[in-house]
PATORSE-440141 format. One record per atom (N, C-alpha, C): residue in one letter; atom name; x, y, z. Coordinates in steps of 0.2 Angstrom, whole numbers. Layout:
<rs>
R rest atom    xx    yy    zz
R    A   CA     X     Y     Z
...
</rs>
This chain:
<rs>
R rest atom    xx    yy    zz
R    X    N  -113    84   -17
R    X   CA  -107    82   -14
R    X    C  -102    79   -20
R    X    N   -95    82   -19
R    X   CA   -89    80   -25
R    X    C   -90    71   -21
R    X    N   -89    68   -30
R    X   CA   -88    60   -30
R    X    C   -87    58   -36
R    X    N   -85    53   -35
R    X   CA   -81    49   -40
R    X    C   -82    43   -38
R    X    N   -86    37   -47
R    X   CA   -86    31   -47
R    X    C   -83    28   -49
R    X    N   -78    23   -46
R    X   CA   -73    19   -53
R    X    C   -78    15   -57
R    X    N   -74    10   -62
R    X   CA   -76     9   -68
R    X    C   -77     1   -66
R    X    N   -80     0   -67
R    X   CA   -81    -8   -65
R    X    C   -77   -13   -69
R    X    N   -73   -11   -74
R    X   CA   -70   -14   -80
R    X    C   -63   -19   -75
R    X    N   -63   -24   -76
R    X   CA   -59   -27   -72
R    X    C   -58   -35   -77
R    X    N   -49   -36   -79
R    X   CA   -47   -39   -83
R    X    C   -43   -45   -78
R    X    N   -44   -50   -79
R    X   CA   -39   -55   -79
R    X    C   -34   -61   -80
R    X    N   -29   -59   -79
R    X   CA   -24   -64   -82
R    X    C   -20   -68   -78
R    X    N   -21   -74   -81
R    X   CA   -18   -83   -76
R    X    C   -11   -79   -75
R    X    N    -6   -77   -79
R    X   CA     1   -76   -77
R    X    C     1   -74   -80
R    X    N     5   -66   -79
R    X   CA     8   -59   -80
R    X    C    15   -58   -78
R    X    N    19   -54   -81
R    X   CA    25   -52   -80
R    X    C    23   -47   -72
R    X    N    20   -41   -74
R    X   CA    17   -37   -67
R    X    C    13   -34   -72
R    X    N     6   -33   -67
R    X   CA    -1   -27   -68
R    X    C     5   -23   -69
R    X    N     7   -22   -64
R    X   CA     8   -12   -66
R    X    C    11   -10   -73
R    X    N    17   -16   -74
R    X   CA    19   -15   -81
R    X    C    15   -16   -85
R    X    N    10   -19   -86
R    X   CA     4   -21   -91
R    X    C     0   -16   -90
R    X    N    -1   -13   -86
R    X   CA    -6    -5   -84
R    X    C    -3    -1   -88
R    X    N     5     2   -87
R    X   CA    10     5   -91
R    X    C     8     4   -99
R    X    N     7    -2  -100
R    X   CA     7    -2  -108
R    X    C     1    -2  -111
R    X    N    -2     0  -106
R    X   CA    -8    -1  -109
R    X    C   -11     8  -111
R    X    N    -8    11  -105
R    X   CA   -11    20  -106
R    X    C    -7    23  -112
R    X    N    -1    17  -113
R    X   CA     2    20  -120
R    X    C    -1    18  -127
R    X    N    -5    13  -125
R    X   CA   -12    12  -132
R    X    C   -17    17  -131
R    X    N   -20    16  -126
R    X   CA   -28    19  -125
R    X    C   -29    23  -119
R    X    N   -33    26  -119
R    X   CA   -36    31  -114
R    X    C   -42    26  -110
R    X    N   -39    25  -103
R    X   CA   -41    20   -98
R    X    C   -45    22   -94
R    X    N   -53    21   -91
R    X   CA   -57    22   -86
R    X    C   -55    23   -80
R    X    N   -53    28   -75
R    X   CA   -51    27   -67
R    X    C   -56    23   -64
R    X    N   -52    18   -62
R    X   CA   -53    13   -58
R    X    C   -53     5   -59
R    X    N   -52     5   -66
R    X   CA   -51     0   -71
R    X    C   -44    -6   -69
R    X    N   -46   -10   -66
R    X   CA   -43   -16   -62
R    X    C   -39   -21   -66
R    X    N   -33   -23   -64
R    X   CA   -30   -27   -70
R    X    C   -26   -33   -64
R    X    N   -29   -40   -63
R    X   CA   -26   -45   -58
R    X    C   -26   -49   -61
R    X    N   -20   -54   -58
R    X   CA   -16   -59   -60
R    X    C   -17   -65   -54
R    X    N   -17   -72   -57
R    X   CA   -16   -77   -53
R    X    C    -9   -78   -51
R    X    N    -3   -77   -57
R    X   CA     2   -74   -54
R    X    C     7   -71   -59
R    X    N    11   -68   -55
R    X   CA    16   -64   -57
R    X    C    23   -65   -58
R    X    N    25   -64   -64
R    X   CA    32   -68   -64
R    X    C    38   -61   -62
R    X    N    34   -56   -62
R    X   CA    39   -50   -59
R    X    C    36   -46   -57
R    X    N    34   -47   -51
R    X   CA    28   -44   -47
R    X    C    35   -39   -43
R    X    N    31   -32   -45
R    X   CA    37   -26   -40
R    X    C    32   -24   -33
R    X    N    37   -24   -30
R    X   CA    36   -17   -22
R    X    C    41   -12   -24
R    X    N    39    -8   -18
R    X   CA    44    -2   -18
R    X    C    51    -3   -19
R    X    N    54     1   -23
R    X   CA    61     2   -24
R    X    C    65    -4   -27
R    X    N    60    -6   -31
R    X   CA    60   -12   -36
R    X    C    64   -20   -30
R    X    N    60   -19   -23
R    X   CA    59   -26   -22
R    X    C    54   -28   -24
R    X    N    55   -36   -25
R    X   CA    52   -41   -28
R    X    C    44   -45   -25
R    X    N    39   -46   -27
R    X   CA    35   -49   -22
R    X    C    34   -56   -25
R    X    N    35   -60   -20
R    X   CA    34   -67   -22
R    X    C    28   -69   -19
R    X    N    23   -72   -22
R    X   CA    15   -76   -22
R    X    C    15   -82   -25
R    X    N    13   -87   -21
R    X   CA    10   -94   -25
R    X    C     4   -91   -29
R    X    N     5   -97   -34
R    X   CA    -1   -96   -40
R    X    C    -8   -98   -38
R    X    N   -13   -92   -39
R    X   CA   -20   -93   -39
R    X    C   -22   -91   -31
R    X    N   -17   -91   -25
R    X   CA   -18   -89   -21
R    X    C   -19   -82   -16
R    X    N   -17   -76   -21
R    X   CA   -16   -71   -20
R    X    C   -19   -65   -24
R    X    N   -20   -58   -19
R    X   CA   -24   -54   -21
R    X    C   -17   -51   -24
R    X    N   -18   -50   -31
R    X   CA   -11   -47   -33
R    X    C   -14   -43   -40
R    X    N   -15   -38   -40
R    X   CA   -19   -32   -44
R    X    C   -16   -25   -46
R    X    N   -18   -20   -49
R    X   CA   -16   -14   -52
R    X    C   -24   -12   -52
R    X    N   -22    -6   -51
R    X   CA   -30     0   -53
R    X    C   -27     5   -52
R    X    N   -29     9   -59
R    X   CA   -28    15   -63
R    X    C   -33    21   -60
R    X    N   -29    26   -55
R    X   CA   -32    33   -51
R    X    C   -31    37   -57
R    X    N   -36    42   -58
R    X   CA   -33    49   -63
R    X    C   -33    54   -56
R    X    N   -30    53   -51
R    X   CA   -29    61   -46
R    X    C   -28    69   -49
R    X    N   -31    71   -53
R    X   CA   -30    76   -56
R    X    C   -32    85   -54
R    X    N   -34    82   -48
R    X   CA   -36    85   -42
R    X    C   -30    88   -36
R    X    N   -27    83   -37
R    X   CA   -21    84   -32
R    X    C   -14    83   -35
R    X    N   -10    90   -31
R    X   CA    -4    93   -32
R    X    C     2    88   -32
R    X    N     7    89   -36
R    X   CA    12    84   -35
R    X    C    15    81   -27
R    X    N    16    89   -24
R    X   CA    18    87   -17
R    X    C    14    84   -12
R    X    N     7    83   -13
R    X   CA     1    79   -11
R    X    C     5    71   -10
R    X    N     6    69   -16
R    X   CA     6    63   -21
R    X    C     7    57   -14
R    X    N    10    56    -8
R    X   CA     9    53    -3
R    X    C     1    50    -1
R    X    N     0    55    -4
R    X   CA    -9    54     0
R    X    C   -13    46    -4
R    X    N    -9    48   -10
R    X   CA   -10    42   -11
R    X    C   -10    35    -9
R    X    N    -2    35    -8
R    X   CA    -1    29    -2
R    X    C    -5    29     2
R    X    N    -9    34     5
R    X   CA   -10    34    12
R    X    C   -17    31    12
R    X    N   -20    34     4
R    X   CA   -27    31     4
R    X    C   -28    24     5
R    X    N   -23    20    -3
R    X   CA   -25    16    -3
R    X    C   -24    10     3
R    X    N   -16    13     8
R    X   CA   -15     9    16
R    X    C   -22     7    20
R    X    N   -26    13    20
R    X   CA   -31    16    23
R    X    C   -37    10    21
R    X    N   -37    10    15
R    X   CA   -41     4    11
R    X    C   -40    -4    14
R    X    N   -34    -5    13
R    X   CA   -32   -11    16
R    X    C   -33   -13    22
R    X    N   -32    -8    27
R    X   CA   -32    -9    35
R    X    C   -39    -9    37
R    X    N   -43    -5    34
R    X   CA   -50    -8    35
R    X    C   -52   -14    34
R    X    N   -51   -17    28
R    X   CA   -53   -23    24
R    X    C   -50   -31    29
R    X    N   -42   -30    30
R    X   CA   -37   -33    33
R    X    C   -39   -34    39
R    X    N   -39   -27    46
R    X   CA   -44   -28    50
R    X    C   -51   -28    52
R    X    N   -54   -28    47
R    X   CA   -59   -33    48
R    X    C   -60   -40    50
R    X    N   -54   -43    49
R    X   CA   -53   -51    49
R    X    C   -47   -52    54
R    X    N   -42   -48    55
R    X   CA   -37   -48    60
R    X    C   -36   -45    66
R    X    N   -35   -45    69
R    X   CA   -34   -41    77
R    X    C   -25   -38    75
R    X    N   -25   -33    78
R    X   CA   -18   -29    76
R    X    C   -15   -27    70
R    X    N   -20   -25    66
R    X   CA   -19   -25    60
R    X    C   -16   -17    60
R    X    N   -10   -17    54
R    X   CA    -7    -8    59
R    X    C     0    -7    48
R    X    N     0    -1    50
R    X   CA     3     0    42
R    X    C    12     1    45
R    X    N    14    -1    40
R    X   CA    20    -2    43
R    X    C    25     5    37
R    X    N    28     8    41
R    X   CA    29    15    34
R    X    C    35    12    31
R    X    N    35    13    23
R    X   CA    31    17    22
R    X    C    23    16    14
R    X    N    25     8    15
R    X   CA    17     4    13
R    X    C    17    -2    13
R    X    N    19    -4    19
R    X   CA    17   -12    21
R    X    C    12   -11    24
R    X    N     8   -17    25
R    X   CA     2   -18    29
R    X    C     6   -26    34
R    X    N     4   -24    39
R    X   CA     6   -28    45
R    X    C     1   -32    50
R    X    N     2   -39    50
R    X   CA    -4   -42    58
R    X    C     0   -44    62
R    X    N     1   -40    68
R    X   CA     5   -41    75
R    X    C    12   -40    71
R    X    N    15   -44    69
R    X   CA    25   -42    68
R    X    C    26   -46    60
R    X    N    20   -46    58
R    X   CA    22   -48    51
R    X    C    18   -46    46
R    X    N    20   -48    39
R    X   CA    18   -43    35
R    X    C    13   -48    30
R    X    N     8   -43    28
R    X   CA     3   -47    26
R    X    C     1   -46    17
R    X    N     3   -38    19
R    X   CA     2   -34    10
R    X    C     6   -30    11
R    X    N     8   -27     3
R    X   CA    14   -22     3
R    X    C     7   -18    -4
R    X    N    11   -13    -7
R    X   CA    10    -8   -10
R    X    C    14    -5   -15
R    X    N    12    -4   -21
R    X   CA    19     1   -24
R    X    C    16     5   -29
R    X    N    14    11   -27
R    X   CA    11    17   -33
R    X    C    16    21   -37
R    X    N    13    20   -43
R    X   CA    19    25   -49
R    X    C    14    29   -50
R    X    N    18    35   -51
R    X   CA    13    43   -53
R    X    C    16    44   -60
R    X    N    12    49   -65
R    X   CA    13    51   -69
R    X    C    12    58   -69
R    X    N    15    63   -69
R    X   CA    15    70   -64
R    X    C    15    73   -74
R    X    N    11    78   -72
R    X   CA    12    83   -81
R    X    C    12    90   -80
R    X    N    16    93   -78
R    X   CA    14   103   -75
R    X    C    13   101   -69
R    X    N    10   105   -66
R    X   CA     9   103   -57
R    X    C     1    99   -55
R    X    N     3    95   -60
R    X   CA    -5    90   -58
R    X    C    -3    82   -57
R    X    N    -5    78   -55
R    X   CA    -4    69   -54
R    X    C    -7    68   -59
R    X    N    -7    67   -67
R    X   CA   -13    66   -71
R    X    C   -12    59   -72
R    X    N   -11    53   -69
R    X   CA   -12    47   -69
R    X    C    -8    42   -64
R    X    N   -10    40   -59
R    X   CA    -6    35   -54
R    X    C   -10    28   -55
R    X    N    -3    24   -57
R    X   CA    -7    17   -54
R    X    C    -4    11   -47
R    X    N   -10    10   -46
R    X   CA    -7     8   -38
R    X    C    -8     0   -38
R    X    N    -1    -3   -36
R    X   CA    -2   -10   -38
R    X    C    -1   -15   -30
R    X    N    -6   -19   -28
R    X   CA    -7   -22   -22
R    X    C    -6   -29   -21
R    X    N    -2   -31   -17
R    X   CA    -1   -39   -17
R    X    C    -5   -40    -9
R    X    N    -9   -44    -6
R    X   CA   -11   -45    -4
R    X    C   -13   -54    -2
R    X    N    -9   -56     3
R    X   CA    -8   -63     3
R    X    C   -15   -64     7
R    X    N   -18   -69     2
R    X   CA   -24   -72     4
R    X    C   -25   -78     8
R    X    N   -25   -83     3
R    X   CA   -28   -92     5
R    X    C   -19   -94     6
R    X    N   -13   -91     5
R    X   CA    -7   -94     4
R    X    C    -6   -96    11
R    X    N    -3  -104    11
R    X   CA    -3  -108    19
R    X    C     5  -107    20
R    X    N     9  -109    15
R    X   CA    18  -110    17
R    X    C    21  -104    12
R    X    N    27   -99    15
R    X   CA    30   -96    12
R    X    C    36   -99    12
R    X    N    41   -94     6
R    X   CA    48   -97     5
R    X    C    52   -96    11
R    X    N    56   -98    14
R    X   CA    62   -94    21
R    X    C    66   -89    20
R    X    N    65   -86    12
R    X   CA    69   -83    12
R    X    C    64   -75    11
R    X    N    58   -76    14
R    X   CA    54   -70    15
R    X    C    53   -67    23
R    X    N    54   -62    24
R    X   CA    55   -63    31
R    X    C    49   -61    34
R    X    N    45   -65    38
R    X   CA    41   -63    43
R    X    C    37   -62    39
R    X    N    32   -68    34
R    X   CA    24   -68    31
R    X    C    20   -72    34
R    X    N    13   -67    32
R    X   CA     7   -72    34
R    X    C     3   -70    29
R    X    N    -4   -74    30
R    X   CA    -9   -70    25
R    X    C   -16   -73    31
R    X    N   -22   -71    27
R    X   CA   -27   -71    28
R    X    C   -29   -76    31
R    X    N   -29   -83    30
R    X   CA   -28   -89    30
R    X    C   -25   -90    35
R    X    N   -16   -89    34
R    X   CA   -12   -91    42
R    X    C   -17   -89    49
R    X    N   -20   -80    46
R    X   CA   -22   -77    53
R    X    C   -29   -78    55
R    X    N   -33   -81    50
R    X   CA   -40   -83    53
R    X    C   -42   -90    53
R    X    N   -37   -96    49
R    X   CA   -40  -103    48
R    X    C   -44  -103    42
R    X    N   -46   -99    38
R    X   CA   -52   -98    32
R    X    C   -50   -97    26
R    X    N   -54  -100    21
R    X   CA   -51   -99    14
R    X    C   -57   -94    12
R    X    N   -53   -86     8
R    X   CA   -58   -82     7
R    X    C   -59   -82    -2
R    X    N   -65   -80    -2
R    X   CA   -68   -79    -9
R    X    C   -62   -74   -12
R    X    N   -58   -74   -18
R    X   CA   -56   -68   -19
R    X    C   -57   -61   -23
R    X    N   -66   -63   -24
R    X   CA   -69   -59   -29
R    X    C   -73   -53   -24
R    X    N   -74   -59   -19
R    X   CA   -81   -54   -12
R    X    C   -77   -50   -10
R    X    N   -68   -52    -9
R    X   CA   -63   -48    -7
R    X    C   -61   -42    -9
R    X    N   -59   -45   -16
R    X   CA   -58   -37   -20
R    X    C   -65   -32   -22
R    X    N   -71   -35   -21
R    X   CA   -75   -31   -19
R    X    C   -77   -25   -14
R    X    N   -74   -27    -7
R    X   CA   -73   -25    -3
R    X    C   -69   -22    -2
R    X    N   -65   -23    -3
R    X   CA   -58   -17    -4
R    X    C   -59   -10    -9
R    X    N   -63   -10   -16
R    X   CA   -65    -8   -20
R    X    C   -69    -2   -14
R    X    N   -74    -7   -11
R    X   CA   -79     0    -6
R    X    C   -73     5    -3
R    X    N   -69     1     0
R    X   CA   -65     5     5
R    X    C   -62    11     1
R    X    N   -56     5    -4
R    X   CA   -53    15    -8
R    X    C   -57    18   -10
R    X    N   -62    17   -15
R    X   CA   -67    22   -16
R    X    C   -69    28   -10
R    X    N   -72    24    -7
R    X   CA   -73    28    -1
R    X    C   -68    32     1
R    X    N   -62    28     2
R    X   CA   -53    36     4
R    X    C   -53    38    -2
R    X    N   -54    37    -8
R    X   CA   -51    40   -12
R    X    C   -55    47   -13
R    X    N   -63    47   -11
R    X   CA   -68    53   -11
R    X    C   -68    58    -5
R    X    N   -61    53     1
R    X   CA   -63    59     8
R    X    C   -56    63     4
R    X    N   -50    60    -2
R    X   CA   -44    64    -4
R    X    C   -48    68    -8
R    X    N   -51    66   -12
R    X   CA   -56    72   -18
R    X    C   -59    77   -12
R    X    N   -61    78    -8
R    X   CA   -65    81    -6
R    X    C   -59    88    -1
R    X    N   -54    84    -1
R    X   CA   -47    90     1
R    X    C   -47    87    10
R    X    N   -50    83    12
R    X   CA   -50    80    22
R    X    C   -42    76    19
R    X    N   -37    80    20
R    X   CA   -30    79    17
R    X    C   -30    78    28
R    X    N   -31    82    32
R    X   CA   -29    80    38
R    X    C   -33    74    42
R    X    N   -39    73    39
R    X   CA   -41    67    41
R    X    C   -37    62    38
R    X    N   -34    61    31
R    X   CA   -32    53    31
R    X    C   -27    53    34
R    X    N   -22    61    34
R    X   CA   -17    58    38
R    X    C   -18    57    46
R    X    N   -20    61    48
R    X   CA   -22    59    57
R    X    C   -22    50    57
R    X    N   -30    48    51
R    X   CA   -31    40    52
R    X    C   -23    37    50
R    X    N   -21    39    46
R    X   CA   -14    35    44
R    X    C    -9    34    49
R    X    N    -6    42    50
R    X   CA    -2    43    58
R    X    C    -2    37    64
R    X    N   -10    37    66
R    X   CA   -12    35    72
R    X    C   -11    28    70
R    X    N   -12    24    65
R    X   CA   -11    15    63
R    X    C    -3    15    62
R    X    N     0    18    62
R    X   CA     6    16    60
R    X    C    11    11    65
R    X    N    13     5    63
R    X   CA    18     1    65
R    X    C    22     3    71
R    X    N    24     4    78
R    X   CA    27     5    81
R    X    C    26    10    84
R    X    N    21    14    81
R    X   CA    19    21    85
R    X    C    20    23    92
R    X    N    24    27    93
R    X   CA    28    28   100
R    X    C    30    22   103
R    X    N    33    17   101
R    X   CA    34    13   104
R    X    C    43    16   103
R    X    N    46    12   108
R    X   CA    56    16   106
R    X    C    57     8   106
R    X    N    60     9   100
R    X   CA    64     5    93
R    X    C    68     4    90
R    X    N    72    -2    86
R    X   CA    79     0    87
R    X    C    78     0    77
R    X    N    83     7    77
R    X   CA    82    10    69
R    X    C    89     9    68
R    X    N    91     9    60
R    X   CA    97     8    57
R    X    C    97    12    50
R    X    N   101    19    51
R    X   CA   102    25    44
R    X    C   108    22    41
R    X    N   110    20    37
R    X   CA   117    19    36
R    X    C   120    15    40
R    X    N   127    17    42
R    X   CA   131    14    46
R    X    C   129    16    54
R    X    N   123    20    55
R    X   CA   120    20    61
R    X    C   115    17    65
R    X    N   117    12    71
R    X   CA   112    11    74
R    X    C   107    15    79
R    X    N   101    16    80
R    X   CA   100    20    85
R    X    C    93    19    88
R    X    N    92    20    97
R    X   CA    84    19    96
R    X    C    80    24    95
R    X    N    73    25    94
R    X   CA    70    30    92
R    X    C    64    29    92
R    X    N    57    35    92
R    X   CA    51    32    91
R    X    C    48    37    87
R    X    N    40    31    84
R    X   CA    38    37    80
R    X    C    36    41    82
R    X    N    36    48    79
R    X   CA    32    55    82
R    X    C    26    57    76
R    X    N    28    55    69
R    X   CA    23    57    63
R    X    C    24    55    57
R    X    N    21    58    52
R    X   CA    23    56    45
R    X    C    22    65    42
R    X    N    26    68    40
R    X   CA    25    72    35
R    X    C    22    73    27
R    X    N    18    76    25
R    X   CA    13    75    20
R    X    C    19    73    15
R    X    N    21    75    13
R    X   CA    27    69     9
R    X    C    29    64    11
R    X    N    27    63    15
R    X   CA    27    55    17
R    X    C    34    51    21
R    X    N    40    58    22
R    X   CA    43    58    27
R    X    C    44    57    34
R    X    N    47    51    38
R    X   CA    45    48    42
R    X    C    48    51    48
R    X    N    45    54    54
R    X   CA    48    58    58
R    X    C    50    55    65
R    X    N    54    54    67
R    X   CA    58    50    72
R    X    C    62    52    78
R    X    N    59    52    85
R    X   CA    64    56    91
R    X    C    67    52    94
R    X    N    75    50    93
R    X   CA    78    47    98
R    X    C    77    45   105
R    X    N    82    42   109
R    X   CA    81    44   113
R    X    C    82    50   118
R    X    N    87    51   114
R    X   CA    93    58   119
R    X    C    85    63   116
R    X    N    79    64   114
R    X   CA    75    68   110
R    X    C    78    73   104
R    X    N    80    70   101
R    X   CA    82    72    94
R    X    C    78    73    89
R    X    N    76    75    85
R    X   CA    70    73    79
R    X    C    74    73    75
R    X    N    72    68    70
R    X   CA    78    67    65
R    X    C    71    65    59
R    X    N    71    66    51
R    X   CA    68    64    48
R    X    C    71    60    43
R    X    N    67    55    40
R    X   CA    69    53    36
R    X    C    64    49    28
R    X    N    68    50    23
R    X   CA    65    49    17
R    X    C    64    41    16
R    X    N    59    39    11
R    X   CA    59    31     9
R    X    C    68    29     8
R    X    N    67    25    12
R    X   CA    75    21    12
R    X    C    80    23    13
R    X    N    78    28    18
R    X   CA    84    30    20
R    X    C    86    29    28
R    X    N    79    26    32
R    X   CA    82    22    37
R    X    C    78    16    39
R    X    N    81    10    41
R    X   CA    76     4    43
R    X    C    74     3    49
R    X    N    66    -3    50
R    X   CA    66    -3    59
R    X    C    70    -9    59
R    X    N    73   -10    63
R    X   CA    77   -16    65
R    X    C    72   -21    68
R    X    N    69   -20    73
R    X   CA    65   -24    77
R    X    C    61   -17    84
</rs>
């Protein structure tokens, strides 16, 4: 059976600007083992997608990078990786939460609030992904956020318990691996079926905002690029790309 072990090599630092940019400067020195883990107590410029921001109290949060060589799969694939490591978290996450659901196009959610986000950079060379790294914020033991985040919770708020953060990240470590080996092995329809079926508001009708448009709508899928497919109500299907439309509520 095709498989892949990551590397157990795992570096940590009290405060960092961001893993992923220190991931970044490091494949510019050396040739890095897939799986090789770089975590901070905190972040002084912690990115999500589309260069927002992630804010974390110090020492209280799962806030990491890990180095994938996908060299196995196609650039137009490159979704699937978000979709792995969603898939990692949701396992991990609901394990300890009731309603645990992915919110597209890489939040992780419990009931209406947001727990973890996600933000993977690809390195594409000819038609291969020859190095992605995938960087995860992950609110753990954190009790009070700021008010200018909207709708957070962590581990903690939703179970009452302070968790170890080593047994955690171990945990999670099972889980990607594990997705990362049903993506090596090409079950390209399994991840997405499980990813589809978790996602945030699925078929529920919702009120969306593209532009200067308000409109209701509900999910119908996700397309393997990672485009979000949406039927109004009048049944219109309409798709759209990252950030080109919002849910409102």
């Amino acid at each position: 059976m095709i498989e892949r072990k990551f590397s157990s090599k795992r570096i940590f630092y009290e405060s960092i600007d961001s893993t992923n940019e220190e991931m970044q400067r490091m494949l510019q020195k050396n040739e890095i083992d897939e799986g090789t883990i770089l975590i901070a107590g905190f972040q002084t410029r912690g990115k999500g997608h589309m260069d927002n921001t992630w804010e974390s109290e110090p020492g209280k949060n799962l806030l990491m990078s890990i180095l994938l060589l996908p060299d196995f799969l196609a650039p137009q694939y490159q979704f699937y990786l978000s979709m792995v490591v969603s898939l990692a978290l949701l396992e991990i996450i609901g394990s300890y939460c009731k309603e645990t659901t992915i919110k597209w196009p890489n939040d992780m959610y419990v009931k209406h609030k947001k727990i973890a986000g996600l933000l993977i950079e690809n390195h594409i060379q000819g038609n291969k992904l020859e190095k992605s790294i995938a960087g995860i914020g992950l609110n753990v033991n954190q009790e009070k956020f700021s008010k200018a985040i909207p709708h957070p919770t962590s581990l903690y708020l939703e179970t009452g318990c302070h968790f170890d953060m080593t047994e955690l990240l171990d945990n999670l470590m099972v889980q990607l691996e594990y997705w990362y080996n049903i993506l090596l092995r090409d079950k390209r329809d399994m991840i997405k079926k499980r990813y589809t079926g978790s996602l945030y508001g699925l078929e529920e009708l919702r009120d969306y905002r593209s532009g200067a448009d308000n409109f209701k709508a509900r999910i119908r899928g996700v397309e393997s690029t990672g485009v979000l497919i949406l039927e109004t109500e009048g049944g219109e299907i309409r798709k759209y790309g990252f950030k080109e439309v919002e849910l409102i509520r």
